[in-house]
N, C-alpha and C positions, 0 to 999 in steps of 0.2 A: 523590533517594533513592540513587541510583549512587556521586554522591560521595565520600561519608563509611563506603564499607566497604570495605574490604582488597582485595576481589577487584570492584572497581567496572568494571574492563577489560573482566569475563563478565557483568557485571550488567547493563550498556546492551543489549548484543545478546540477551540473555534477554528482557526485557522489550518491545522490539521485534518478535522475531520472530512474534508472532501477529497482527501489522499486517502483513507482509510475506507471508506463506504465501499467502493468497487474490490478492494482485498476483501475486506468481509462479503462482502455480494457474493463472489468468486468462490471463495472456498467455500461457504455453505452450499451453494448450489451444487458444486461438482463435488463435495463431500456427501450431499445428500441421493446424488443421483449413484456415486456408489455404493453406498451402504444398503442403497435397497435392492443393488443385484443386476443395475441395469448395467447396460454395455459400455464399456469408457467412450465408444462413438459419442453415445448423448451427454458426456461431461465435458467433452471434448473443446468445445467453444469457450468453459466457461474457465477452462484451465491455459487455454490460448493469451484470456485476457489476463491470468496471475502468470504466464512465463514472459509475457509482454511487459507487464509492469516491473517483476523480476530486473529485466534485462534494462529498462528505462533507469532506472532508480540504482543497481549497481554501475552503471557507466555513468550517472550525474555523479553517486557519489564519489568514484573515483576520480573524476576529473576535480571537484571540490574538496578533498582531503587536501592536498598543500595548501590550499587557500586557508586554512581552519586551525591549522597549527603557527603560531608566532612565537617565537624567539625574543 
C-alpha cells in the first residue's frame, strides 16, 4: 500500500505507529517504575502487556514467513 503513492516515505511510519505506541507505553512505564526501586508487583501489568504483544507478534510472524519468501 506504501509503495505506489508519492508520499510512501510518511506513509510506512503512519501506518505503523499504532503497533509501536503501546511497546513504547510498556517499556517506559515498567522501566520507570523499576528504576526507582519500586516492587516488579507494580510493573507487573505493564510488562503483561509487552510479553502479550511478544507472543502476538512472534506467532503472526511465524506463521507469515513462508508466505514472504518467493522463488
Amino acid at each position: 500500500m506504501a509503495v505506489n503513492t508519492r508520499m510512501a516515505e510518511l506513509l510506512l511510519p503512519m501506518l505503523s505507529l499504532p503497533f509501536f505506541v503501546p511497546i513504547v507505553m510498556g517499556a517506559a512505564q515498567s522501566s520507570a517504575r523499576l528504576m526507582a526501586g519500586r516492587p516488579i508487583a507494580e510493573a507487573w501489568p505493564w510488562l503483561r502487556i509487552l510479553v502479550a504483544f511478544d507472543i502476538v507478534f512472534v506467532t503472526a510472524c511465524t506463521l507469515a514467513f513462508p508466505y514472504t519468501l518467493d522463488e
